[in-house]
MIPAMAR-343284 format. One record per residue (C-alpha): x, y, z; residue in one letter. Coordinates in steps of 0.05 Angstrom, whole numbers. Example, Ala and Ser with C-alpha at 12.3 -4.5 7.8 and 13.67 -1.06 7.14 Angstrom:
<rs>
        X        Y        Z   residuo
      246      -90      156         A
      273      -21      143         S
</rs>
This chain:
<rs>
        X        Y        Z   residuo
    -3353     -247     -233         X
    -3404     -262     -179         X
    -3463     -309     -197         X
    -3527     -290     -199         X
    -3570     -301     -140         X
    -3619     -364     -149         X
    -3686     -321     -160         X
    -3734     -360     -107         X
    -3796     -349     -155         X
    -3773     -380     -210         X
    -3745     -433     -168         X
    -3819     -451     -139         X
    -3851     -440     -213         X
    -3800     -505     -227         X
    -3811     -550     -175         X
    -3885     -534     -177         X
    -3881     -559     -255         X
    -3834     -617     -227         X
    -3887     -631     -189         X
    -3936     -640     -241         X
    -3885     -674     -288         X
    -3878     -720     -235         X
    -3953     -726     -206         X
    -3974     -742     -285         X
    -3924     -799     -288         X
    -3938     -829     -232         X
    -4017     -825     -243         X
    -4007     -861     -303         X
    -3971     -916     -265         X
    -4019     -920     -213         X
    -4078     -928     -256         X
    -4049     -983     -275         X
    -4029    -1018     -208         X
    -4099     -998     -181         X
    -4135    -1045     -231         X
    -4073    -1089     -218         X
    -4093    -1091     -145         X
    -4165    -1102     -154         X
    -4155    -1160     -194         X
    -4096    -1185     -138         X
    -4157    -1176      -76         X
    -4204    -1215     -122         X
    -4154    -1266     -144         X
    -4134    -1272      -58         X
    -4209    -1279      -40         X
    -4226    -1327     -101         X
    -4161    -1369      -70         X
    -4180    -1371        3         X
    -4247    -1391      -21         X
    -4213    -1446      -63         X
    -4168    -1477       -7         X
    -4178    -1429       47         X
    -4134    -1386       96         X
    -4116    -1426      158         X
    -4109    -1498      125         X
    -4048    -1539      111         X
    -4057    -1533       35         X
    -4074    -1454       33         X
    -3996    -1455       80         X
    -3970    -1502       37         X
    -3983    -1458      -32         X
    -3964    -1399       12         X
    -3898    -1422       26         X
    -3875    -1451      -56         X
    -3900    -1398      -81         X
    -3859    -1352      -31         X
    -3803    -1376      -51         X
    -3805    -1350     -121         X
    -3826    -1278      -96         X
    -3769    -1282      -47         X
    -3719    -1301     -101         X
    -3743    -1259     -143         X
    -3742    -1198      -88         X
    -3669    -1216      -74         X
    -3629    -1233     -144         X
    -3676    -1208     -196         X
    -3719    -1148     -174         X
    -3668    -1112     -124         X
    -3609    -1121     -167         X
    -3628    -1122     -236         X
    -3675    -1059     -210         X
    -3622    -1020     -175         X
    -3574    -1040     -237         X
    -3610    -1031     -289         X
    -3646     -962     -292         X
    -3582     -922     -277         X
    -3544     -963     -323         X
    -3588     -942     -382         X
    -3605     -882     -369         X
    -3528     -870     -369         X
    -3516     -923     -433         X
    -3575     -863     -471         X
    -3529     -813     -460         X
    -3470     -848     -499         X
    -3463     -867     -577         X
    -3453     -937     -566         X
    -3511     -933     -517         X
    -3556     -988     -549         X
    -3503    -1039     -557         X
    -3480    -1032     -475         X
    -3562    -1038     -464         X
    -3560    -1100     -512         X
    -3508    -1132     -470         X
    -3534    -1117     -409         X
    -3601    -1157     -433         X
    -3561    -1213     -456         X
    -3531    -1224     -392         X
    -3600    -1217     -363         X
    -3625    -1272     -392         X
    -3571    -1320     -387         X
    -3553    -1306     -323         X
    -3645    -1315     -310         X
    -3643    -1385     -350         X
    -3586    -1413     -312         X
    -3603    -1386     -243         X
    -3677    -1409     -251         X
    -3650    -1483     -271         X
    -3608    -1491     -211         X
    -3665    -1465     -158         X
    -3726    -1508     -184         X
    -3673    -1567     -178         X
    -3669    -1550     -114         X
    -3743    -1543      -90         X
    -3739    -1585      -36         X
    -3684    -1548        5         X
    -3715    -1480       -3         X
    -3781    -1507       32         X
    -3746    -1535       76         X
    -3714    -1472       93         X
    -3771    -1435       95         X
    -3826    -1481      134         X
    -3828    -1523      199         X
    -3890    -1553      188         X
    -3908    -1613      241         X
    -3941    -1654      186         X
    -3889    -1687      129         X
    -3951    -1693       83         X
    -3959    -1612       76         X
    -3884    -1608       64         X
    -3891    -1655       11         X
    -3944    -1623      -12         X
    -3910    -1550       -8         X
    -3852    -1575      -44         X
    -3889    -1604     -102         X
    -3918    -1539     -110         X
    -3855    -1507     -112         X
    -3827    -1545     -163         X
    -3874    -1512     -210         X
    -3880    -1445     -177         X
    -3799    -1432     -179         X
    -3792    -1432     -260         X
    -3829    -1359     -242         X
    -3761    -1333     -232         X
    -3739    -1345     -298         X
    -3806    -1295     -325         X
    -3809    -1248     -262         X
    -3728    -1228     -284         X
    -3752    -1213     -356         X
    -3810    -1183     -333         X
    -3766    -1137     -287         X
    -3711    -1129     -346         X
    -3762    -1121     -401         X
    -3803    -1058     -351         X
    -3734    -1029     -341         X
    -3720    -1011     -400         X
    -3785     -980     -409         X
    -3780     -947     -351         X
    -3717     -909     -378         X
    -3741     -894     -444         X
    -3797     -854     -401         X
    -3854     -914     -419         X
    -3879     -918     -348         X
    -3959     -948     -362         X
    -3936    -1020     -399         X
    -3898    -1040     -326         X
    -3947    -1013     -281         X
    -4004    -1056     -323         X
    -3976    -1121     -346         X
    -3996    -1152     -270         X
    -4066    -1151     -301         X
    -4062    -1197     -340         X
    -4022    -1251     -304         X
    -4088    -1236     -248         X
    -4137    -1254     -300         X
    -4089    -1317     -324         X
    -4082    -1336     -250         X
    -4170    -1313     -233         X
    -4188    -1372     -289         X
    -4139    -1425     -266         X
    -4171    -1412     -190         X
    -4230    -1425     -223         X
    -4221    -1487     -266         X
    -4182    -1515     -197         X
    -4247    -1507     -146         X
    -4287    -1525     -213         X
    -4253    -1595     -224         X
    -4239    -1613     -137         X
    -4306    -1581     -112         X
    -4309    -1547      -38         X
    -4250    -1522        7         X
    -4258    -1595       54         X
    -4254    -1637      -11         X
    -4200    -1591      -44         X
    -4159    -1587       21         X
    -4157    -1655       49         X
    -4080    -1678       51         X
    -4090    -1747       37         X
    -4130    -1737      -26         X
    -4085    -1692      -46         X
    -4071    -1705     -121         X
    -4014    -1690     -169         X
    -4079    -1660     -222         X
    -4088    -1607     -163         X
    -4006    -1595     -156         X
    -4010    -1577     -242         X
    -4070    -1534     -234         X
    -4055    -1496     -174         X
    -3986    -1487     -185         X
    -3989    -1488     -269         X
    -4034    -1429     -261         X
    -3997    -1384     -222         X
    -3934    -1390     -261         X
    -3964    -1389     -329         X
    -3988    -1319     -298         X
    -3931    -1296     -287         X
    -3906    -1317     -347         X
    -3965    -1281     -394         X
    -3942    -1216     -352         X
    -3871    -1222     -375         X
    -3883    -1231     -450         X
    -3941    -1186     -451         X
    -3885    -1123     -445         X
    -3852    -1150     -510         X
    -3914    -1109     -549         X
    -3903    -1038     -519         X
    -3818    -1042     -524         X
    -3825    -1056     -599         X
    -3875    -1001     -609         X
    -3827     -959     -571         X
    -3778     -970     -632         X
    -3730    -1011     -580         X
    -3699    -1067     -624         X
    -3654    -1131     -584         X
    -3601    -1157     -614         X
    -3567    -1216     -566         X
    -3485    -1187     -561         X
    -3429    -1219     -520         X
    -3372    -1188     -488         X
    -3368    -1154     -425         X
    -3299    -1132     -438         X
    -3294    -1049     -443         X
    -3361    -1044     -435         X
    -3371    -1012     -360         X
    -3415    -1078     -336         X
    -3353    -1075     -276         X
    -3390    -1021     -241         X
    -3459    -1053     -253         X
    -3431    -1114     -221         X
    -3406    -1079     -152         X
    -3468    -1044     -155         X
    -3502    -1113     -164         X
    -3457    -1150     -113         X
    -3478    -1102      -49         X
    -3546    -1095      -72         X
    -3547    -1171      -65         X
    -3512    -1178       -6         X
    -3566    -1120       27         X
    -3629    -1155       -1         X
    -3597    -1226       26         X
    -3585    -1195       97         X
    -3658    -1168       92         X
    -3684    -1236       67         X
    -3666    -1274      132         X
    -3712    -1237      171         X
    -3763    -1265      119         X
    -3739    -1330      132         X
    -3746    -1320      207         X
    -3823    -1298      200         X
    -3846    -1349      149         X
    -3811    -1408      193         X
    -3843    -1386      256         X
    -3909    -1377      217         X
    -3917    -1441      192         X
    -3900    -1472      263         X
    -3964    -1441      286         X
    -4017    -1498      301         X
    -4059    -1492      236         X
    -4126    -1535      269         X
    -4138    -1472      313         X
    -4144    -1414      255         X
    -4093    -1379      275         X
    -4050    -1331      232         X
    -3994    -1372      189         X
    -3958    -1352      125         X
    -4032    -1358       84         X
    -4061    -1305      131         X
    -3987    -1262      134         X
    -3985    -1261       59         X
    -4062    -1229       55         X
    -4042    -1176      114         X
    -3982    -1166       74         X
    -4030    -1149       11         X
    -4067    -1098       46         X
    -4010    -1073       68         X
    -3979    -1060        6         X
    -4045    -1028      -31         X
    -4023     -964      -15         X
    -3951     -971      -20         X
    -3963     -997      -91         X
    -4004     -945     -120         X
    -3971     -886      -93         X
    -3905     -895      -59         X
    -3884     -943     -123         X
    -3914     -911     -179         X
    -3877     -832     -155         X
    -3814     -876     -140         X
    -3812     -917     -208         X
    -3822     -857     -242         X
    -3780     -805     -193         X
    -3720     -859     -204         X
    -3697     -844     -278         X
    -3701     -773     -255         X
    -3664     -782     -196         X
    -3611     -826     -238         X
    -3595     -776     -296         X
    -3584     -721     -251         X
    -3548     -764     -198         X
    -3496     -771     -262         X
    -3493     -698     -280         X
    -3473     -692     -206         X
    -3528     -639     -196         X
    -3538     -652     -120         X
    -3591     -595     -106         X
    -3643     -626     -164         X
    -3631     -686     -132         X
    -3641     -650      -72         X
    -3698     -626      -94         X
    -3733     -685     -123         X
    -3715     -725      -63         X
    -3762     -675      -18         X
    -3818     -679      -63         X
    -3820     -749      -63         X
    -3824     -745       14         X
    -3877     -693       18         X
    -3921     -723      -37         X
    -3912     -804       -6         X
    -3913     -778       60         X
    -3989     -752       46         X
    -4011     -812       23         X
    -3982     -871       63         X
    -4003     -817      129         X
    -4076     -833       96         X
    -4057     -905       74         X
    -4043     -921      149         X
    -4094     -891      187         X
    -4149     -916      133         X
    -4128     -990      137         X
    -4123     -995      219         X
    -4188     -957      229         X
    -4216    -1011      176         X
    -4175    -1074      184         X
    -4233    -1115      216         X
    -4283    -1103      147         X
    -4236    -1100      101         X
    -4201    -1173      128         X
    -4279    -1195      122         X
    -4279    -1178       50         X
    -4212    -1211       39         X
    -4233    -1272       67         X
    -4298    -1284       46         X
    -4326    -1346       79         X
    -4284    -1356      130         X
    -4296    -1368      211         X
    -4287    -1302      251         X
    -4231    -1328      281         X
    -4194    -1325      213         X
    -4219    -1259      202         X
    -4195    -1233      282         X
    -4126    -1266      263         X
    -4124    -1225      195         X
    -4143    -1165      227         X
    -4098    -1170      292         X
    -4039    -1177      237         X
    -4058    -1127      186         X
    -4064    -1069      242         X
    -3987    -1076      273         X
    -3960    -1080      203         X
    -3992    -1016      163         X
    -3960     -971      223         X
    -3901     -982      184         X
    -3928     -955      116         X
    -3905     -882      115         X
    -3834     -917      146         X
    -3831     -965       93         X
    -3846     -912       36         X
    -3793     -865       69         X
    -3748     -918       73         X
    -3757     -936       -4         X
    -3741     -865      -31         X
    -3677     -870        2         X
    -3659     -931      -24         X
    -3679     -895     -100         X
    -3625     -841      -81         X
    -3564     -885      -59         X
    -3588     -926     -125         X
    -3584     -868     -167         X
    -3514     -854     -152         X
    -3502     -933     -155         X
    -3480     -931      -81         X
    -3517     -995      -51         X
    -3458    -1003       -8         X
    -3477     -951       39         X
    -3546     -988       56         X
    -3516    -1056       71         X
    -3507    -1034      150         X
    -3573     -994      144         X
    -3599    -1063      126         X
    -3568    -1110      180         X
    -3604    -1062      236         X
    -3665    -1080      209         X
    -3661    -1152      195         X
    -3635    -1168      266         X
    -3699    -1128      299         X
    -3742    -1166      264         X
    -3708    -1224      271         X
    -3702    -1214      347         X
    -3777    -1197      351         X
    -3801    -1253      310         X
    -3754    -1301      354         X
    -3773    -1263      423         X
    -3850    -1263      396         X
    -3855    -1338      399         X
    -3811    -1353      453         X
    -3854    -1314      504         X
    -3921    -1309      475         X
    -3991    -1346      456         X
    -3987    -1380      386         X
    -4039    -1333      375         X
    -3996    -1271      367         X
    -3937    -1298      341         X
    -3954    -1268      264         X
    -3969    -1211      293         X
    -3916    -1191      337         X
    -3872    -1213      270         X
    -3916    -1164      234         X
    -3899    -1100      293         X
    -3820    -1119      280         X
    -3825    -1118      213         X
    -3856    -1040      219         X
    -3805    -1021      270         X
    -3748    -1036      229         X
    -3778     -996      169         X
    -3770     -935      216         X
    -3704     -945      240         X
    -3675     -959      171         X
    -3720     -899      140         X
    -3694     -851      203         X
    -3617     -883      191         X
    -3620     -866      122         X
    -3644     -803      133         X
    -3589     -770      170         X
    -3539     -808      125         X
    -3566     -776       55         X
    -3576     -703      100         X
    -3493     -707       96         X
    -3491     -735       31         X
    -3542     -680       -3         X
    -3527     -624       36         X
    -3590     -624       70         X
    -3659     -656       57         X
    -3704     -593       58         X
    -3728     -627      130         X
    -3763     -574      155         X
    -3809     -568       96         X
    -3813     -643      100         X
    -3827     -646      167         X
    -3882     -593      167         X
    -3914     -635      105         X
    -3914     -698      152         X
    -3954     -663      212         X
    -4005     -630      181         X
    -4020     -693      144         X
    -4014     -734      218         X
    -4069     -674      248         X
    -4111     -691      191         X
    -4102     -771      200         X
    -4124     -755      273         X
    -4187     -720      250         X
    -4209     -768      193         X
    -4187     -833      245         X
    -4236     -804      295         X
    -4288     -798      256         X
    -4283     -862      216         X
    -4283     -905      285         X
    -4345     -861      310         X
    -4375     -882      244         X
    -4366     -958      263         X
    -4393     -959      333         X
    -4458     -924      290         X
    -4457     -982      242         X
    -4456    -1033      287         X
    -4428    -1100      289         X
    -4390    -1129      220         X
    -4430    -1193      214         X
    -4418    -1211      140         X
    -4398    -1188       73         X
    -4450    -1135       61         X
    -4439    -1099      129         X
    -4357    -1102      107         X
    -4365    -1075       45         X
    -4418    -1009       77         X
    -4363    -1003      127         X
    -4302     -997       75         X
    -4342     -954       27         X
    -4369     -904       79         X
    -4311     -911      130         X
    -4267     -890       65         X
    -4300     -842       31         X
    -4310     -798      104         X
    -4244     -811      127         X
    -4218     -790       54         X
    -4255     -736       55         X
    -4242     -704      122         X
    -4173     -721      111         X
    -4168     -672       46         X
    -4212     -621       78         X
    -4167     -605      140         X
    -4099     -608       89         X
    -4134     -566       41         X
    -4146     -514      102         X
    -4079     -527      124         X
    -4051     -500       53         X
    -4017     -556       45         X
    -3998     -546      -27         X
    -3967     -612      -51         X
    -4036     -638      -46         X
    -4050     -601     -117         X
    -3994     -609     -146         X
    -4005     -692     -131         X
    -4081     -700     -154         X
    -4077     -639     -207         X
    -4064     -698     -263         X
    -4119     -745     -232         X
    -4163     -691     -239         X
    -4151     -672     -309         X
    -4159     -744     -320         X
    -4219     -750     -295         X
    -4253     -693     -326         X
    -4229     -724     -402         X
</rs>
């Protein structure tokens, strides 16, 4: 007999309500990272007003407390994250299901405790490593700070292992909201710090540097992280998830996890160097001229990842268990399918994201960096605009990564991944050896974005084989009405600056954000909306609705 044909109607009716599904879930999630993110700009701005943006301390604290995040990015939150999902959502299918998830938490946590013990011994290599600062005192300094600022791994991993599994029991809010509150932990230590060693000159000077500043700077920012992991423990019991520690790895599938774990490792490691490349060459810029180091990177890198965090995250976080239990029914056109609409619906926003931030980068690096000289705010700026052209390449790029995840294929990605660590190695590298101190962050910054578009467009054409297609022409029609409607709302939000004048302080900043974004936002919508561009409903249907409760 001869299969019925696939009735197109009913096939719309379903992604439509896929759509919806999906737009709800991630809402939820980005509610959640939006107050997250709030609190993270006020918790940057309350820190560069504590020890400032272009001095040796504000690099210093930059650098320790990078080396966490970067540990964290490459053994904890890659692996365990590309592990971990698809592994449960596979171990809820089985009858043994919560033992294999019991194990796999057990590891976790060993693996974490031992892990964390052997990098905080080993502080002083990994600043090392990551700085070339001119003056020993602020990498003794740094590497005081990281010996308090590296037990973070340790929480960040059950943090990660802890949202993971409420990920995949379809609990996406607890995740997306448990940064809050290491903010707020973090927002009072800031506090008590400037409150006990008085203004920026006092708190910054090297040789007054104390070991009461080292516990309160650095104390604070890992008990943060450390309020954020436990805080999850509330929600998974509620969620009728109960741990029991088990041992024995024999017979229980962990061999896959572990290839999986091993590639994803090696990708993240390859990718980490060109970290390493930026953050030495940033802290060898001359820090008595305020120009952009690691302190003012890490803030670009902040606004850079507003949008990416509350959309491209949030749709991915909760596209991935979707993408993972259908990956293992082998159903290649839902995944197909889902894999489009994460396109479409990220490609909207970031196209927004992008032209929002550049048009605004001067204001909104005012309002980051409250109180500082204009050249610190020129150097933010001049750094923040190269990067965000990589937003909608960076979001593309980390969709692609869900799908090979899904199907627990990192190995495909590892030569995705060495393309773009060597261009931005080679443009960090090329930036300082032929340019101004000045632009050495930046040019860092433009390699950085360039190799989010050739590893997005790589990955591209290699899932197109792998899925059959990618629905690219619908995709690609998606991305250019959205770019004619950047064009439109970019025009109009830099004619609105030359109106407004000169950004002379935070009040003129903060008009300029709030009326540059609400006219760009708003012409933006307009000319999709008269475009018909209907993934724009199906994505703010469940803000709406919120909104109206």
């Amino acid at each position: 007999m001869t299969a019925p044909a696939p009735d197109p109607e009913s096939e719309s009716t379903e992604q439509a309500a896929a759509s919806v599904r999906l737009g709800r879930a991630s809402a939820i999630m980005a509610s959640g990272t939006a107050v997250s993110r709030v609190f993270g700009v006020i918790n940057i701005t309350l820190l560069g007003w504590a020890i400032g943006t272009t001095t040796n301390i504000a690099d210093a604290f930059s650098v320790a407390n990078k080396v966490p995040n970067t540990l964290y990015l490459l053994i904890v939150g890659g692996v365990l994250n590309a592990v971990l999902v698809p592994q449960v959502v596979r171990a809820y299918r089985r009858p043994d299901g919560q033992t294999y998830v019991d194990k796999l938490l057990t590891v976790g946590f060993v693996f974490l405790g031992g892990l964390t013990l052997v990098l905080t011994v080993a502080a002083p290599l990994w600043v090392r490593l990551y700085s070339d600062y001119p003056d020993p005192r602020t990498t003794a300094i740094a590497t005081a700070l990281a010996f308090w600022s590296i037990p973070q791994v340790f929480f960040y991993g059950v943090y990660s292992l802890l949202g993971q599994v409420l990920n995949a029991r379809g609990s996406f809010g607890p995740y997306m909201w448990a940064p809050v509150v290491n903010n707020l932990v973090f927002i009072a230590g800031i506090l008590v710090f400037s409150r006990m060693f008085g203004s920026i000159e006092q708190a910054t000077d090297l040789d007054s540097w104390s070991t009461a500043q080292t516990v309160v700077l650095g104390g604070s920012a890992t008990l943060g992280i450390v309020a954020q992991a436990l805080i999850l423990l509330v929600p998974l019991y509620r969620s009728g998830f109960r741990y029991r520690p088990r041992w024995g790895l024999r017979g229980s599938g962990l061999g896959s996890a572990g290839r999986v774990a091993t590639w994803t490792f090696a990708g993240l490691l390859v990718g980490q160097i060109g970290v390493l490349a930026v953050s030495v060459v940033a802290s060898a810029v001359p820090k008595d001229l305020n120009l952009a180091g690691n302190a003012i990177y890490d803030r670009a890198f902040l606004i850079f990842m507003l949008p990416h965090s509350l959309v491209t995250v949030s749709l991915a976080t909760a596209l991935f268990t979707r993408l993972s239990a259908k990956a293992a029914a082998e159903d290649t056109a839902a995944v197909r399918a889902d894999f489009s609409l994460g396109l479409r619906t990220v490609g909207l926003f970031t196209v927004l994201g992008t032209t929002g931030i550049a048009v605004l980068a001067y204001p909104l690096s005012r309002l980051l960096i409250v109180g500082q000289p204009d050249a610190a705010v020129h150097a933010l700026a001049q750094v923040v605009v190269p990067m965000v052209l990589g937003l909608t390449g960076f979001g593309v790029w980390s969709l692609c990564q869900r799908v090979y995840y899904a199907y627990q294929d990192a190995r495909s990605m590892f030569p995705i991944q060495v393309v773009m660590a060597v261009i931005v190695i080679v443009g960090t590298l090329v930036g300082r050896l032929v340019l101004d101190p000045a632009y050495w962050v930046a040019t860092a910054a433009a390699s950085m974005a360039l190799s989010y578009w050739v590893g997005a467009g790589i990955a591209m054409l290699a899932l197109r084989r792998r899925l059959h297609g990618i629905d690219g022409r619908r995709v690609l029609q998606v991305h250019v009405k959205a770019l004619i409607a950047a064009v439109l709302a970019g025009g109009a939000g830099l004619g609105l600056l030359a109106a407004l004048g000169p950004v002379r302080g935070f009040g003129d900043a903060l008009l300029a954000c709030v009326l540059g974004g609400i006219l760009m936002a708003g012409i933006y919508l307009a000319v999709l909306l008269l475009l018909r561009v209907t993934e724009l409903r199906s994505a703010v249907a469940p803000v709406l609705r919120r909104l109206k409760r």
